[in-house]
NUDRENVO-269384 format. One record per atom (N, C-alpha, C): x, y, z; atom name; residue number from 1; residue in one letter. Coordinates in steps of 0.2 Angstrom, whole numbers. Layout:
// residues N
east|north|up|atome|num|residu
X|Y|Z|CA|NUM|a
...
This chain:
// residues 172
east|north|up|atome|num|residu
318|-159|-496|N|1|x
318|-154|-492|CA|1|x
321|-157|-485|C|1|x
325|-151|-483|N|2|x
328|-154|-474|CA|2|x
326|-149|-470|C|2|x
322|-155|-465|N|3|x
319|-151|-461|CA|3|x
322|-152|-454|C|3|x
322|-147|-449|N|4|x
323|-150|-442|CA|4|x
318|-148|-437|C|4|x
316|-150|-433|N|5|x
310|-149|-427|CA|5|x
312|-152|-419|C|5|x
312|-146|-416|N|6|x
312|-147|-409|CA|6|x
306|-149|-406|C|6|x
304|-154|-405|N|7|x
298|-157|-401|CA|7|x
299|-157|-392|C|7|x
292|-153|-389|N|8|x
293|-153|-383|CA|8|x
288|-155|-379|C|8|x
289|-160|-374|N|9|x
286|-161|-369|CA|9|x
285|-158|-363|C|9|x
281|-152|-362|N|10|x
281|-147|-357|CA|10|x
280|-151|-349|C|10|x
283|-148|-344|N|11|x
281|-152|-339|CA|11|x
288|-144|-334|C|11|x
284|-142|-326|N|12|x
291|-139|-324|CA|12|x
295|-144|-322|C|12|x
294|-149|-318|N|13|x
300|-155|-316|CA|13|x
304|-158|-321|C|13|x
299|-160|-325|N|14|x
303|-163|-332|CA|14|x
301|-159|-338|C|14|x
305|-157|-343|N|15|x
302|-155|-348|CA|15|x
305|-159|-355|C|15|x
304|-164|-359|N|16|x
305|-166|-362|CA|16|x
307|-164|-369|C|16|x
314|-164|-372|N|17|x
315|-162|-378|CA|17|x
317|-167|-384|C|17|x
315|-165|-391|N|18|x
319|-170|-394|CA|18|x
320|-165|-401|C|18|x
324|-169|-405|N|19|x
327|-164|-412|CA|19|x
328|-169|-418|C|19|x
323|-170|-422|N|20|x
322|-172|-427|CA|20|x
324|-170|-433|C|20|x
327|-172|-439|N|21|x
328|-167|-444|CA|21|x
325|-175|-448|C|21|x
320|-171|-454|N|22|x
316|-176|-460|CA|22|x
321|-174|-464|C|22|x
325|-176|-466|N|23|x
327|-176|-476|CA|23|x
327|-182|-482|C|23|x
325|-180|-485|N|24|x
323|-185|-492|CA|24|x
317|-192|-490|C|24|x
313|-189|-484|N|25|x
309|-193|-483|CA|25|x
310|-197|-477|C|25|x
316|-198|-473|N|26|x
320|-199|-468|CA|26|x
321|-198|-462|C|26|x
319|-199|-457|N|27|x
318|-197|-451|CA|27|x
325|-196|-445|C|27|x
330|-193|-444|N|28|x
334|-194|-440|CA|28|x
333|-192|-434|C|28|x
335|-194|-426|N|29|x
338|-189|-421|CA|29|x
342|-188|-422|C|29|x
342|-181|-419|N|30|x
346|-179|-417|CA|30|x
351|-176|-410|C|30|x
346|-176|-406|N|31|x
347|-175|-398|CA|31|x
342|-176|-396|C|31|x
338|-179|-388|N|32|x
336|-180|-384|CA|32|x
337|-180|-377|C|32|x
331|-179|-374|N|33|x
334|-179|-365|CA|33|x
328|-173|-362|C|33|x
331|-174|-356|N|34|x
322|-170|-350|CA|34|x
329|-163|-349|C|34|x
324|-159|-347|N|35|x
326|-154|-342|CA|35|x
324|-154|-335|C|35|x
327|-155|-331|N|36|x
325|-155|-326|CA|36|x
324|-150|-321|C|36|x
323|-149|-317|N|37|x
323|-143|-309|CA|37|x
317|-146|-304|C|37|x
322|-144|-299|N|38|x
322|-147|-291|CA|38|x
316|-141|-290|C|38|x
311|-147|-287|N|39|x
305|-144|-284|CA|39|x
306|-139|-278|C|39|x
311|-141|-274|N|40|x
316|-134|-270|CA|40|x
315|-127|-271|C|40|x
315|-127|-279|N|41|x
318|-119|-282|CA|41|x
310|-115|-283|C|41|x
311|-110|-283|N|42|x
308|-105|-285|CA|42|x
304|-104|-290|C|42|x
298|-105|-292|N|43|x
295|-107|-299|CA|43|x
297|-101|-304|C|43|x
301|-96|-302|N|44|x
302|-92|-308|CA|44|x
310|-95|-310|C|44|x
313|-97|-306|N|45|x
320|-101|-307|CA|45|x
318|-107|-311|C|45|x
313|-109|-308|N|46|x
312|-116|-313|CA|46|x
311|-116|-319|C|46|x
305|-108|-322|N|47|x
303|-109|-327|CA|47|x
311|-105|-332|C|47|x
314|-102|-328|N|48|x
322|-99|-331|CA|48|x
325|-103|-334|C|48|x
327|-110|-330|N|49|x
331|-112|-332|CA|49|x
327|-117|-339|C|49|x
321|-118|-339|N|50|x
321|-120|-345|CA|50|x
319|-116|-349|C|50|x
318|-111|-348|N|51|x
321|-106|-355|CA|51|x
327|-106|-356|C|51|x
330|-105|-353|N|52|x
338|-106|-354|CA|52|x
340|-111|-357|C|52|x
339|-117|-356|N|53|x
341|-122|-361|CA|53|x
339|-124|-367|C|53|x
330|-123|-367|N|54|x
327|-123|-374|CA|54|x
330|-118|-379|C|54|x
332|-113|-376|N|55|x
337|-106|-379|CA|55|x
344|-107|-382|C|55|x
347|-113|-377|N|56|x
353|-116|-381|CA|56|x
352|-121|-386|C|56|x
346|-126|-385|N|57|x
342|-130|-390|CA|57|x
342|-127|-396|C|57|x
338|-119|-396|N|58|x
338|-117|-402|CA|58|x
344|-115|-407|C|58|x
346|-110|-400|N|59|x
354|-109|-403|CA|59|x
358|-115|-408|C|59|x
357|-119|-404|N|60|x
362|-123|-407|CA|60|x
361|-129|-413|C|60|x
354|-129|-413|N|61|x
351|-133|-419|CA|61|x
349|-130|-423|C|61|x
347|-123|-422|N|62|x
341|-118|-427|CA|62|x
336|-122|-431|C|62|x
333|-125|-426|N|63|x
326|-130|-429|CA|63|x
320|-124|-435|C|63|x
318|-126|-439|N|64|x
314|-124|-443|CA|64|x
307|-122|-442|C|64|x
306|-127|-436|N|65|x
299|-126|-431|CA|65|x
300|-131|-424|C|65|x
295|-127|-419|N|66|x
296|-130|-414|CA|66|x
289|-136|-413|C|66|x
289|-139|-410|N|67|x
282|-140|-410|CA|67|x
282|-146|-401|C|67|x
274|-142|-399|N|68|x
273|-143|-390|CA|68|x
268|-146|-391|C|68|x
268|-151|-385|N|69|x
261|-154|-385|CA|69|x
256|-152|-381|C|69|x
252|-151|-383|N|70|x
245|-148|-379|CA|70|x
243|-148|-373|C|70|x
241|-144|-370|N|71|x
238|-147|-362|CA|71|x
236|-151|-361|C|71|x
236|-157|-358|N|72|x
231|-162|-357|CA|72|x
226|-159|-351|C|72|x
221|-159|-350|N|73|x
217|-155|-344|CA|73|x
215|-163|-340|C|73|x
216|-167|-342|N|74|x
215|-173|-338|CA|74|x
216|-171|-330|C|74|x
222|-169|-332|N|75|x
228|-168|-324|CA|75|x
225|-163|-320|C|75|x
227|-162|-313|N|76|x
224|-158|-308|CA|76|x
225|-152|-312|C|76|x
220|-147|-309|N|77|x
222|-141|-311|CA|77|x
228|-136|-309|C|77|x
231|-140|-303|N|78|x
237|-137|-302|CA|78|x
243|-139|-306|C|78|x
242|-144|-310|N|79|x
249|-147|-312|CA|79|x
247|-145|-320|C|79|x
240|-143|-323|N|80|x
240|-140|-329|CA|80|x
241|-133|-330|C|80|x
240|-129|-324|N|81|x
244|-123|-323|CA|81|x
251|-124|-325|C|81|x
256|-127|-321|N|82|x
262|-128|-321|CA|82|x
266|-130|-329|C|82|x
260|-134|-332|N|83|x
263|-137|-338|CA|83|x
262|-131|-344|C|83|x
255|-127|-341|N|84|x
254|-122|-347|CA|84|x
259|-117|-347|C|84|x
263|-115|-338|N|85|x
268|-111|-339|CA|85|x
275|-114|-340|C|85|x
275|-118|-342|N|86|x
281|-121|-344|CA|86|x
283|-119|-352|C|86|x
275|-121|-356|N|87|x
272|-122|-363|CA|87|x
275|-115|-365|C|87|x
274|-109|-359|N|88|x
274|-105|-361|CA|88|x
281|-102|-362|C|88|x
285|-103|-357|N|89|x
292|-101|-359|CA|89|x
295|-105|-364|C|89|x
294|-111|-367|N|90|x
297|-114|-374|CA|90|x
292|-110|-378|C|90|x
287|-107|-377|N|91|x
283|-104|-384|CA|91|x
287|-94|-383|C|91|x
289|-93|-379|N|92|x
293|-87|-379|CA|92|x
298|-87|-381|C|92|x
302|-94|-379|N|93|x
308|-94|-383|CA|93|x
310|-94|-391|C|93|x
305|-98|-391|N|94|x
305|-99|-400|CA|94|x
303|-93|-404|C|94|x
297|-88|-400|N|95|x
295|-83|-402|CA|95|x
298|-78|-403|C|95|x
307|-78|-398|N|96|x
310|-73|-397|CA|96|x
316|-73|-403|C|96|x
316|-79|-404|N|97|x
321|-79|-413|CA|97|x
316|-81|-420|C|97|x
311|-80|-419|N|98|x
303|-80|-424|CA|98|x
304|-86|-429|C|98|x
303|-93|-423|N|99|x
304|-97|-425|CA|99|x
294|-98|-425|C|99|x
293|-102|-429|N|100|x
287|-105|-428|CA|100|x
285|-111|-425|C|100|x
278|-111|-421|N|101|x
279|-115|-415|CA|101|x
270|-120|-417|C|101|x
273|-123|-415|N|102|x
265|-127|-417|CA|102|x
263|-133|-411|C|102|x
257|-132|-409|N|103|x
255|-137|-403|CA|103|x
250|-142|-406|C|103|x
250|-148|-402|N|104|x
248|-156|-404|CA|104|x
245|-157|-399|C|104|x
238|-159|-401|N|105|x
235|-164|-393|CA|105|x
237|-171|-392|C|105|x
239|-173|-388|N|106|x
242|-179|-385|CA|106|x
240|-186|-393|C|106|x
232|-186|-391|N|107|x
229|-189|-399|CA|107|x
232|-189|-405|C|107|x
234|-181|-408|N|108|x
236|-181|-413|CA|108|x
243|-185|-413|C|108|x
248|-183|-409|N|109|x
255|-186|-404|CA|109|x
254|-192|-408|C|109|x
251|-197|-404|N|110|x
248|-202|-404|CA|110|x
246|-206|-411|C|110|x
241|-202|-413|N|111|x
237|-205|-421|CA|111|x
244|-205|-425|C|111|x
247|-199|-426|N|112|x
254|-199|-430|CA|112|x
259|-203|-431|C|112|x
263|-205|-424|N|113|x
265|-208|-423|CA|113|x
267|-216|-424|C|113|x
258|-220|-422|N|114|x
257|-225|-419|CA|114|x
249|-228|-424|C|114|x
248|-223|-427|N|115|x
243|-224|-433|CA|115|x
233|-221|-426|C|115|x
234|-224|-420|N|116|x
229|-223|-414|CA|116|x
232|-219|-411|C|116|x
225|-214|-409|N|117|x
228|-209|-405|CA|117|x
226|-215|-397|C|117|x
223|-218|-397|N|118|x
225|-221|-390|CA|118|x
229|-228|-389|C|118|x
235|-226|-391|N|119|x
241|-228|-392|CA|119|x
243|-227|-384|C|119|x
247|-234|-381|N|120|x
250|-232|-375|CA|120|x
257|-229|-373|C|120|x
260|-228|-370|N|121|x
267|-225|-368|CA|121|x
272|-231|-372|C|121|x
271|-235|-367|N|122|x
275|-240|-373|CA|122|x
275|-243|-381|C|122|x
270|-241|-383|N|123|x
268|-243|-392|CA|123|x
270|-236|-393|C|123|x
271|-229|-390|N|124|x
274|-225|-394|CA|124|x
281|-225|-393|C|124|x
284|-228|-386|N|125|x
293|-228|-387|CA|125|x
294|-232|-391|C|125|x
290|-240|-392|N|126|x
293|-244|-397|CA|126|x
294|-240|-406|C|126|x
288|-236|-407|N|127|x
287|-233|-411|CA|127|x
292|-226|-413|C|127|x
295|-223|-410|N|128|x
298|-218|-412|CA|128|x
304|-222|-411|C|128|x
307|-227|-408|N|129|x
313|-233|-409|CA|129|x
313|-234|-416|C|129|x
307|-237|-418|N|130|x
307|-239|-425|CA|130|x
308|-235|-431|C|130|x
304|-228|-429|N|131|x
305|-222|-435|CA|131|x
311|-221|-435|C|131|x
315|-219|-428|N|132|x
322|-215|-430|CA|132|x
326|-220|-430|C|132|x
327|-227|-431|N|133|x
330|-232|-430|CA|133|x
336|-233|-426|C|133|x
332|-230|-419|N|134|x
337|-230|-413|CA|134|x
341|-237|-410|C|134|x
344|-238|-408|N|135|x
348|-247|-406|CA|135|x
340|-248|-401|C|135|x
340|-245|-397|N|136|x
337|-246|-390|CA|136|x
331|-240|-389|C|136|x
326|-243|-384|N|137|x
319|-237|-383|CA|137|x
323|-231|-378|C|137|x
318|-228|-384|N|138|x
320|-218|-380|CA|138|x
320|-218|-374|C|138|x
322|-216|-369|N|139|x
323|-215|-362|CA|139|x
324|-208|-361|C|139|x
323|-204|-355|N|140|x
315|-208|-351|CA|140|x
311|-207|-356|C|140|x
303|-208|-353|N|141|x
298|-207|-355|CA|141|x
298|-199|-358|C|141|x
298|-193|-355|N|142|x
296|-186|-357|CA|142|x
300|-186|-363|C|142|x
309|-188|-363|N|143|x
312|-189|-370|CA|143|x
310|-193|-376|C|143|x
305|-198|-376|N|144|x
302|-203|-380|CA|144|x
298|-198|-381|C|144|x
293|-194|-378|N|145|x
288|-192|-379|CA|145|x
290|-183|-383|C|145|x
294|-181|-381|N|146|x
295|-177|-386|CA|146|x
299|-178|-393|C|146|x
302|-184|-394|N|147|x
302|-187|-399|CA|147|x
298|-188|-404|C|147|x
293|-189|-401|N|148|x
284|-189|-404|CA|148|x
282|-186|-409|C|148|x
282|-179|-403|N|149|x
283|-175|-404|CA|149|x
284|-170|-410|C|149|x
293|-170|-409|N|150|x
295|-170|-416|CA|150|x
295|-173|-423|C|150|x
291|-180|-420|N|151|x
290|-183|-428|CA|151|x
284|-183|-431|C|151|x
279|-179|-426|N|152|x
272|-179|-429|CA|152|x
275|-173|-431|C|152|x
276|-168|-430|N|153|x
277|-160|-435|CA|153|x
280|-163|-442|C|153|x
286|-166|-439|N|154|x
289|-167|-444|CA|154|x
289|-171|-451|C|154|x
285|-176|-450|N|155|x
281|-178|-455|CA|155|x
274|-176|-459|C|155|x
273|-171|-454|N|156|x
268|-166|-457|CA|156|x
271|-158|-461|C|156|x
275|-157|-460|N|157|x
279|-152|-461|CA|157|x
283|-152|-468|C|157|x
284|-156|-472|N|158|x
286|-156|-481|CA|158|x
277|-156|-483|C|158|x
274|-158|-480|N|159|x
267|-159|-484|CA|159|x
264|-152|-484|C|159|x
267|-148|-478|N|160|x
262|-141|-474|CA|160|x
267|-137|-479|C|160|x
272|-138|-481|N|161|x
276|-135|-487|CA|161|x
274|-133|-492|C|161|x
274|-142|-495|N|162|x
272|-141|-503|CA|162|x
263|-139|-504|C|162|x
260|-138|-498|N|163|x
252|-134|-501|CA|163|x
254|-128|-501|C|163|x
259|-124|-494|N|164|x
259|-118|-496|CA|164|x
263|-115|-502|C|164|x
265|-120|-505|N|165|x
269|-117|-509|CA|165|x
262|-119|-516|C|165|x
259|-124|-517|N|166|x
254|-124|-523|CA|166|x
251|-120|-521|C|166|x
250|-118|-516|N|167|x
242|-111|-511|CA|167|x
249|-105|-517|C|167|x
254|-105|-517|N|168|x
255|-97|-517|CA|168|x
254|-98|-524|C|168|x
256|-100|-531|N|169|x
257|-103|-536|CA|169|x
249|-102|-538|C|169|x
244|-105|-535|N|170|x
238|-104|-537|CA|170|x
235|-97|-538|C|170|x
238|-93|-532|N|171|x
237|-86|-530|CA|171|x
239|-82|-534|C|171|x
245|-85|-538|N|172|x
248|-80|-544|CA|172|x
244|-81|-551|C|172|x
């Protein structure tokens, strides 16, 4: 089964993207990188423009699922505000071509990845180097991390497959 998964690290200043495709058990990238926008602009410009390019992200990879990493509520409540409206326009985007969209708490991120959810920033860039047999660690950090991202759906995702497909088979 070939699967692709856009993984995203919500954030307005940076919002991290990665594109993973699983086939025959094999983990590839296939893009990486932040979105970025200048604190200057206008928080509804901000949040445009990354719709806008999560929207060419889709267009142009037509991933099979998206999947977003959860709020952390650690962070001020100003900055979790920001991030859940960020969450929110990568979840309208994918919604808007009825893509399916799936969110991850930083732990799961983490346990999936790195075997521990309290795994550090650097055990999981070493980590997603490893799986997707990158030459060098993922850069920046928000692209490492929605990398992650993508590889926790995505190694979950032929497994979330083959039950719904014995779920429907049972059901007949």
């Amino acid at each position: 089964m070939h699967v692709i998964v856009l993984g995203i690290d919500p954030g307005v200043a940076n919002t991290g993207y990665g594109v993973v495709a699983h086939d025959r058990g094999r983990l590839v990238a296939l893009d990486g990188g932040v979105i970025e926008t200048s604190a200057g602009l206008d928080p509804g410009a901000r949040l445009a423009r990354i719709h806008a390019r999560v929207s060419e992200l889709l267009d142009g990879y037509r991933p099979d699922a998206v999947a977003v990493e959860d709020l952390y509520f650690g962070a001020n409540a100003r900055s979790a505000f920001a991030v859940g409206q960020a969450r929110g326009v990568v979840i309208l985007a994918a919604g808007q071509r009825e893509i399916a969209c799936t969110s991850y708490t930083p732990q799961q991120i983490k346990s999936a990845v790195c075997g521990s959810g309290r795994a550090d920033k650097g055990q999981v860039q070493r980590m997603v180097q490893t799986l997707l047999a990158l030459p060098e660690l993922p850069r920046p950090d928000h692209a490492a991390d929605a990398l992650a991202v993508a590889i926790c759906h995505a190694n979950g995702a032929p497994m979330a497959a083959a039950l719904a497909r014995r779920a429907t088979a049972v059901a007949r």
